[in-house]
C-alpha positions as CSV (number, residue, x, y, z in Angstrom):
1,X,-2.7,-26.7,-4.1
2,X,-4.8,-25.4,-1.6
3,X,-7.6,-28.1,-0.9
4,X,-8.0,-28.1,2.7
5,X,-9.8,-24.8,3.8
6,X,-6.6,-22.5,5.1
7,X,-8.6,-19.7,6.1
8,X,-8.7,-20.0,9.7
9,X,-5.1,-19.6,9.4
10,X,-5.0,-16.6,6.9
11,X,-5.2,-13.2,8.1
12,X,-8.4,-11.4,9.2
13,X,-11.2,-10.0,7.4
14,X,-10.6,-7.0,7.8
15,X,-12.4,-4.9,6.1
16,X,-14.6,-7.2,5.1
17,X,-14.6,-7.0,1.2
18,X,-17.4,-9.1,1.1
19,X,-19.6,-5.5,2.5
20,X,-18.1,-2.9,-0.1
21,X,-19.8,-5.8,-2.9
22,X,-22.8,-6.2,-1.0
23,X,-23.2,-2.3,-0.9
24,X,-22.0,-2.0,-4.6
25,X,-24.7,-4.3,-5.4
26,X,-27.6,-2.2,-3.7
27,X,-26.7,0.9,-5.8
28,X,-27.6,-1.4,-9.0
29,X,-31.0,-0.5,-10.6
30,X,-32.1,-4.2,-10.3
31,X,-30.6,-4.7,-6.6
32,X,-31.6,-0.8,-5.1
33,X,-34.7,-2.4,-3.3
34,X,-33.6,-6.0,-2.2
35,X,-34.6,-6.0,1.5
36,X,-32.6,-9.3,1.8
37,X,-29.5,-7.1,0.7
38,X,-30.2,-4.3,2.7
39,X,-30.5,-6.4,6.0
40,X,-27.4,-8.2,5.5
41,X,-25.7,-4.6,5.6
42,X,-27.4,-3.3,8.2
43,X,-26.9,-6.4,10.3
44,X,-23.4,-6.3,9.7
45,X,-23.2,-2.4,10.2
46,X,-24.9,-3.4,13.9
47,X,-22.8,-6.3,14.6
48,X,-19.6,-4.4,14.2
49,X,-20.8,-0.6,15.8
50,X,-19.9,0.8,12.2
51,X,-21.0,4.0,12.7
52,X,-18.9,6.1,10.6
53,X,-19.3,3.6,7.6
54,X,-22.8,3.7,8.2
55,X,-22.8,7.4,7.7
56,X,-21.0,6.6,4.1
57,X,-23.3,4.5,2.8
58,X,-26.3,6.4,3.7
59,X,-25.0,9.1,1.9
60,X,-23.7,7.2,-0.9
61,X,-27.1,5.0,-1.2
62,X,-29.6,8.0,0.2
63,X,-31.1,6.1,3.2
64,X,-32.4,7.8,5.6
65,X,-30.3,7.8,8.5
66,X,-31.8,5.9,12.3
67,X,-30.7,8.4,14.4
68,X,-31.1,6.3,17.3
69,X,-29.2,3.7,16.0
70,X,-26.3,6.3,14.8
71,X,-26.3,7.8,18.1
72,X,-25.8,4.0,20.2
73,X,-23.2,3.0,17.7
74,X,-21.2,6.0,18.1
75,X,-21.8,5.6,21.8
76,X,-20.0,2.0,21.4
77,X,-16.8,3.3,19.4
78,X,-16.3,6.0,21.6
79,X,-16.0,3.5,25.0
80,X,-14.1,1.2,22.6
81,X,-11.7,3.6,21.5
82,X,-11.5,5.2,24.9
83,X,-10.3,1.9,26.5
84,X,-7.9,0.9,23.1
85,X,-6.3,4.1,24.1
86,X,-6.2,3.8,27.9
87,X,-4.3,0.6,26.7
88,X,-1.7,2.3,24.6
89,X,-0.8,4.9,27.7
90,X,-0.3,2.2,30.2
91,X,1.8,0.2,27.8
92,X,3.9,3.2,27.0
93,X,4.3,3.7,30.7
94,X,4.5,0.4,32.0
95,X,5.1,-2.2,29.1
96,X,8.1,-2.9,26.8
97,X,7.9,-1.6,22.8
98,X,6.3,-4.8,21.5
99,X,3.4,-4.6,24.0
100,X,3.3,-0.8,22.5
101,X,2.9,-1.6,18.8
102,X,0.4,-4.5,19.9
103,X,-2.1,-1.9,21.8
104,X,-1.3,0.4,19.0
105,X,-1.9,-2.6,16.3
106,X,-5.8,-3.3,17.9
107,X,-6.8,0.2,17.8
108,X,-6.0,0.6,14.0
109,X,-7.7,-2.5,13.1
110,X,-10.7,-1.9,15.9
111,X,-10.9,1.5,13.1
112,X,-10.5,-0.4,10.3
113,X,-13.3,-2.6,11.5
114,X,-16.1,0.2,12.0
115,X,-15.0,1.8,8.8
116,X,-13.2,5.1,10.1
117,X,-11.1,4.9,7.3
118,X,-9.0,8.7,8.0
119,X,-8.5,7.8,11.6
120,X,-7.1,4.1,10.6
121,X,-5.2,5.2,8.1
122,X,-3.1,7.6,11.0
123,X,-3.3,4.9,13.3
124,X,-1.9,2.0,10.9
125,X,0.5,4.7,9.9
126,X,1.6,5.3,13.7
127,X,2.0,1.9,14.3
128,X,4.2,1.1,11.7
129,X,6.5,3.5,12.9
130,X,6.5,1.8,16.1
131,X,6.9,-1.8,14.0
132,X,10.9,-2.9,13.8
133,X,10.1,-6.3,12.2
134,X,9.8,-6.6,8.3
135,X,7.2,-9.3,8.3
136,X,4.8,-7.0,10.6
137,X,5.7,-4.4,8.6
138,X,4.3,-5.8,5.5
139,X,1.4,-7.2,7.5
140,X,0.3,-3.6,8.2
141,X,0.7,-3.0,4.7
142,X,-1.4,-5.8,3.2
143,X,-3.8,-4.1,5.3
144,X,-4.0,-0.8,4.2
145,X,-4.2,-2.3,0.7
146,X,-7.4,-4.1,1.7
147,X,-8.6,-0.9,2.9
148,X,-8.1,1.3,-0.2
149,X,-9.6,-2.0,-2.0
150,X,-12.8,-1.4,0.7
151,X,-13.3,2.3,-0.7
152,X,-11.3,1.4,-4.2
153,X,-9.2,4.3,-3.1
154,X,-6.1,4.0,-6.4
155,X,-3.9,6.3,-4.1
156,X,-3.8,4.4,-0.9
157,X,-3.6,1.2,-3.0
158,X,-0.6,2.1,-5.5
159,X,1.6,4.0,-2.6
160,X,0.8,0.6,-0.3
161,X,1.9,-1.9,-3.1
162,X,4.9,0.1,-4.2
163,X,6.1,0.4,-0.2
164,X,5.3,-3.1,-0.1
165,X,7.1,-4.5,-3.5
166,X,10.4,-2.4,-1.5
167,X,9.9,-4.1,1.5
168,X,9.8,-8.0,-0.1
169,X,13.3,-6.9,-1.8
170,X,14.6,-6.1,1.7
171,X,14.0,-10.0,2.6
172,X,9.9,-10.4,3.0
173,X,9.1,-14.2,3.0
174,X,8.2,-16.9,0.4
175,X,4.1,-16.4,2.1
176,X,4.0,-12.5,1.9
177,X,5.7,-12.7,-2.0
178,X,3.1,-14.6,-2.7
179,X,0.5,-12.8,-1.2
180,X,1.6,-9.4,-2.6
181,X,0.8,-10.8,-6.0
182,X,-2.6,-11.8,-5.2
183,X,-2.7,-8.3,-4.3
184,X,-1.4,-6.9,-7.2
185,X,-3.3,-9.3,-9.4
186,X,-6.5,-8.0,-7.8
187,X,-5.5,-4.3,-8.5
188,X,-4.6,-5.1,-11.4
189,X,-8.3,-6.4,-12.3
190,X,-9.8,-3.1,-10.8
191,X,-7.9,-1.0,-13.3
192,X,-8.3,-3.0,-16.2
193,X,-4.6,-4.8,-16.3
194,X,-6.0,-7.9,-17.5
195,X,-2.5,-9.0,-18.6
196,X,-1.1,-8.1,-15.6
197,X,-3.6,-9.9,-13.7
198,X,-3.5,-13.3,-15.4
199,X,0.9,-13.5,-14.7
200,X,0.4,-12.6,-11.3
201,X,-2.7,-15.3,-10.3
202,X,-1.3,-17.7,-12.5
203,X,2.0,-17.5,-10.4
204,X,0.3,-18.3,-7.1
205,X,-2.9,-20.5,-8.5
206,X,-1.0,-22.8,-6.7
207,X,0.0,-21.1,-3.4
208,X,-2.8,-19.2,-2.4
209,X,-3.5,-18.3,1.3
210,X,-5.0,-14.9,0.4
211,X,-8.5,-16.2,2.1
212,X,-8.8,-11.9,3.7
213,X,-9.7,-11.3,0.2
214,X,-11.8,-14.2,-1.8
215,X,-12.1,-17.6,-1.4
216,X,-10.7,-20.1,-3.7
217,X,-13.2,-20.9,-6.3
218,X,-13.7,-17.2,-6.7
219,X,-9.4,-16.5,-7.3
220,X,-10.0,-19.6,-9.7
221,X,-12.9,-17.8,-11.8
222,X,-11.3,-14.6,-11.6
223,X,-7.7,-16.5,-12.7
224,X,-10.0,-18.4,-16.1
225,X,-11.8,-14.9,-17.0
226,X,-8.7,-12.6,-16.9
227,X,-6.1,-15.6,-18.4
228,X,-8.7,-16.2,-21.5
229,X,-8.9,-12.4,-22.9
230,X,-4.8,-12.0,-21.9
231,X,-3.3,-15.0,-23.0
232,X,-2.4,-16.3,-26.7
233,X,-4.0,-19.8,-27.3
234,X,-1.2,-21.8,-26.8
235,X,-0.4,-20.4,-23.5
236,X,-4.1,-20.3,-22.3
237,X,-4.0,-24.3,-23.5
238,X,-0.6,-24.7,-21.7
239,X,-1.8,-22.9,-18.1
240,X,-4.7,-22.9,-17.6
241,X,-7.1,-25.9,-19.6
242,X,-4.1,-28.3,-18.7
243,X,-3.2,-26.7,-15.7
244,X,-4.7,-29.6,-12.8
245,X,-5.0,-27.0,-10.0
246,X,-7.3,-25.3,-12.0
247,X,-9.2,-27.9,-13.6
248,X,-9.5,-29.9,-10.2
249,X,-11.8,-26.5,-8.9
250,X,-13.6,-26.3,-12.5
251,X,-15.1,-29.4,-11.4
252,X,-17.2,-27.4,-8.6
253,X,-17.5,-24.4,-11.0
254,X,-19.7,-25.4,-14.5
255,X,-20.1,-22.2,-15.7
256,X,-16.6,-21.4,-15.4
257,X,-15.8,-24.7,-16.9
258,X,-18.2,-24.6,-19.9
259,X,-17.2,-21.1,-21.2
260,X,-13.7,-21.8,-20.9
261,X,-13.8,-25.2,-23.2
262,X,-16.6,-23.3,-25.1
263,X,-13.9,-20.7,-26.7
264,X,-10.8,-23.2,-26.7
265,X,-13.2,-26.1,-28.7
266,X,-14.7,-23.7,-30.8
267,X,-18.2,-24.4,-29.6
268,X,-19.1,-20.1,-30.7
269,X,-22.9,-21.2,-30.1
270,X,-22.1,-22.0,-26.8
271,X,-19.2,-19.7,-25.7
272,X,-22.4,-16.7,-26.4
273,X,-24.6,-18.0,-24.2
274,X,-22.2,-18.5,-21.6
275,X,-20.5,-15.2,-22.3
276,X,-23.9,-13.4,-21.4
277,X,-23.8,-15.1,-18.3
278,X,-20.5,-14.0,-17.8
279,X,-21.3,-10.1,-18.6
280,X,-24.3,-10.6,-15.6
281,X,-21.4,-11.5,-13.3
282,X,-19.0,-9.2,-14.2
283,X,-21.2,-6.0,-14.2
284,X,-22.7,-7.1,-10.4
285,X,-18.4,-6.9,-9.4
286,X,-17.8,-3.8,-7.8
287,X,-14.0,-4.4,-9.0
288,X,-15.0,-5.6,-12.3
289,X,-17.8,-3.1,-13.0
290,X,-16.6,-0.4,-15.4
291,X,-14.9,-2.8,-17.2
292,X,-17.3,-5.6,-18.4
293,X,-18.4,-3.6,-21.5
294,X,-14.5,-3.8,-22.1
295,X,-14.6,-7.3,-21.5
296,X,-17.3,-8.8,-23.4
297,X,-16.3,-6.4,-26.4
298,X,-12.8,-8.0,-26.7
299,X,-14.3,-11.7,-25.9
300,X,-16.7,-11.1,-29.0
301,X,-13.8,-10.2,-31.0
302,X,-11.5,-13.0,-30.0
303,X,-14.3,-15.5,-30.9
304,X,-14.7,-14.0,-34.2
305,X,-10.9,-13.5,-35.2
306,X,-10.3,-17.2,-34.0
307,X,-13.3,-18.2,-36.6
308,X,-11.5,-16.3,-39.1
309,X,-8.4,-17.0,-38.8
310,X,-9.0,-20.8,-39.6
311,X,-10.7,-19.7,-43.3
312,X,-9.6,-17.7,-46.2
313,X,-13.1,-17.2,-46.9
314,X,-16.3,-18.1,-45.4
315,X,-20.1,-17.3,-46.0
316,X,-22.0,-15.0,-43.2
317,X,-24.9,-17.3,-43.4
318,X,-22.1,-19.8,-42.0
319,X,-20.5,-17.6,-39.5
320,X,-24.2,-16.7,-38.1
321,X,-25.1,-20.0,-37.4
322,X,-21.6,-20.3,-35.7
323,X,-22.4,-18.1,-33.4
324,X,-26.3,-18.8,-33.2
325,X,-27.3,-15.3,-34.2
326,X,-28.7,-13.2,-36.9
327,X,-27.1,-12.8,-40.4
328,X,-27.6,-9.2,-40.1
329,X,-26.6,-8.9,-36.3
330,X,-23.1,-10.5,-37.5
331,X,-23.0,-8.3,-40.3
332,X,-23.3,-5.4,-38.3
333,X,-20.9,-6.4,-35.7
334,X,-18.2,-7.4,-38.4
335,X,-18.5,-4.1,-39.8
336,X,-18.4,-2.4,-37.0
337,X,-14.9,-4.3,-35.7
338,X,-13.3,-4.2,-39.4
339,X,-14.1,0.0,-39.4
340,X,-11.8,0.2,-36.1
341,X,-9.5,-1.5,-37.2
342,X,-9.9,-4.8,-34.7
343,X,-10.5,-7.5,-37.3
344,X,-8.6,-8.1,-40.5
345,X,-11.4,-9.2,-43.5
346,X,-14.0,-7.7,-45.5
347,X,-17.2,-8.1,-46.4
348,X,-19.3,-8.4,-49.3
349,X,-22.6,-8.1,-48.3
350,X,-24.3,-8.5,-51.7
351,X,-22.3,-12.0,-52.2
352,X,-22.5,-12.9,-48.0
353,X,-19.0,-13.2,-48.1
354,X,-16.4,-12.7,-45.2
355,X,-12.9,-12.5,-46.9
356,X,-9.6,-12.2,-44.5
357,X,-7.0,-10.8,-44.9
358,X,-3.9,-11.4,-43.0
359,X,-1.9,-8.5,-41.9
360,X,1.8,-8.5,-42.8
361,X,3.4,-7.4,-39.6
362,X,6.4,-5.9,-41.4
363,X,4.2,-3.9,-43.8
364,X,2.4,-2.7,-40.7
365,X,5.4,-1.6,-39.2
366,X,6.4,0.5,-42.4
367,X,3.4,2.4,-42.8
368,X,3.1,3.0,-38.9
369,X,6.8,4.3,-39.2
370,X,5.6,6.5,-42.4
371,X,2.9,7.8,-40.1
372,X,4.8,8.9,-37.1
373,X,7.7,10.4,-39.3
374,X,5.0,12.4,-40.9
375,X,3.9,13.6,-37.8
376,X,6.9,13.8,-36.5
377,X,8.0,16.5,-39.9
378,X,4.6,18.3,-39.2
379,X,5.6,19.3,-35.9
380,X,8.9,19.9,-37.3
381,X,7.6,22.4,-39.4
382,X,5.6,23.9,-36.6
383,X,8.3,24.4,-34.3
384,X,10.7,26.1,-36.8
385,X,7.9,28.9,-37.8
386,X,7.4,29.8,-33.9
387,X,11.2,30.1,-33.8
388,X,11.6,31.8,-37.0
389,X,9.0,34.8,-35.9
């Protein structure tokens, strides 16, 4: 397991992930004034010349643009890029291919840097043309991942994983395999795979090196959150509360820790309060974002259907104080979830009573086939009266 920090030796942040949150957070209702947010980005924005980003988020965030400052930061890219491209010419002229792709590899990243995301796109794109090794190959690729991760561009992001999934079956290493499915794991969160998500961290819990990306108490909550509303009980007990790499960081992480045990020892009271907390995280995760709705809709249900699922009958009065809410909050919510379909029981309000009812998986299976053949005779139907006239 990764204990010792590794991230010195892990590759550059670059982009710096860490800025897309920070500006993700300012366009929050609660965040959009923080002056201690807004400084960190601007002093970041200074630190780096990132004029064309700069440009992006004042847009995006409608801040008035410093000219001044615009006009001295674009100033600094332009005698940076002049002299990354003086650089290329005289290794072209005067320096063997390797020294070629390097001068070529500092001016993509030096664009990747300041946020130029078009122009370092065509400039990673250039120099992997000019890149005859597999393992730099990937390299470059891992980085235009990050960058479509940056701007949560899905394109850049899908073409970048597929090229680089062909390139690992070509002969990529045991370190970039790995990496590719931290890569794909955190894709795989921004889109809502939360299945997905939990096979490919729970592969390298104990191998990461991704440090460009997260550190590792933050791969650890991410690897708990996704592997509790994707995995079956006995799989989640198996991996994850048994699993020492991740219980050894749980020690450093109590909130993590505590809503984890609060679902798998059947504390509901508990696994609430800390699923609230849990919903405040998710929604301030640019990555996470549009999904947390999603998320705490299908926790709620998972701690009711495990409740369930242990009684034939119970009363709501019971299942309330479970829970630590109101009678008629839960009776609201279990009709609500038993109307679409997501829990199996019924409920008889006049009595208080929460019945379940098991579903018969093969009797589902026979009226779903009913169904579709139905539809399926329908359309049928349809098809022959259009060819008929």
């Amino acid at each position: 397991m990764p204990t010792e920090n590794l991230e010195e030796q892990g590759l550059e942040k670059n982009p710096n992930l860490e800025l897309a949150q920070t500006k993700f957070l300012l366009t929050l209702a609660e965040h959009k004034q923080d002056a201690a947010l807004k400084s960190k980005l601007l002093d970041a924005i200074k630190a780096e010349n990132m004029a064309p980003w700069y440009e992006h988020i004042c847009t995006e965030l409608n801040w008035s643009v410093d000219k001044d400052m615009l006009t001295r930061m674009r100033e600094q890219n332009r005698i940076a890029v002049e002299q990354l491209d003086a650089a290329i010419e005289d290794a072209e002229k005067n320096l063997g291919e390797m020294e070629v792709r390097e001068a070529n590899l500092k001016k993509s990243e030096y664009l990747c840097r300041i946020g130029d995301k078009a122009a370092a796109e065509t400039a990673f794109r250039k120099t992997y043309e000019k890149t005859v090794s597999l393992g730099h190959r990937l390299d470059i690729v891992f980085h235009l991942i990050r960058l479509g991760l940056f701007y949560l561009d899905h394109d850049l992001i899908t073409r970048n994983i597929d090229k680089a999934k062909y390139l690992i079956e070509e002969g990529g290493d045991w370190d970039r395999r790995n990496r590719l499915k931290v890569y794909q794991g955190i894709y795989s969160v921004a889109v809502r795979d939360f299945k997905a998500a939990a096979t490919f961290f729970l592969d390298t819990v104990s191998t990461f090196t991704s440090y460009e990306l997260m550190d590792y108490p933050t791969f650890v909550r991410y690897t708990v959150y996704v592997s509790m509303i994707a995995l079956p009980r006995n799989e989640l007990r198996e991996k994850v509360v048994k699993g020492s790499e991740i219980q050894e960081v749980l020690h450093g992480l109590p909130d993590v820790k505590q809503f984890l045990f609060s679902l798998f020892n059947c504390q509901y009271e508990q696994f609430y309060v800390h699923l609230a907390r849990v919903e405040k995280q998710l929604r301030s995760d640019y990555l996470v974002h549009p999904h947390y709705r999603y998320y705490v809709r299908e926790m709620r249900i998972l701690g009711y259907t495990q409740l369930l699922e242990s009684y034939r009958s119970l009363t709501l009065q019971y299942m309330a104080e479970s829970f630590g809410v109101t009678v008629d909050y839960i009776d609201q919510e279990l009709a609500r979830f038993i109307a679409a379909g997501r829990l199996h029981a019924k409920v008889d309000r006049v009595g208080g009573i929460v019945e379940t009812n098991r579903p018969d998986n093969k009797n589902w299976q026979y009226q779903a086939t009913i169904k579709q053949g139905d539809l399926l005779l329908n359309r049928i139907q349809k098809l022959s009266r259009v060819i008929n006239i």
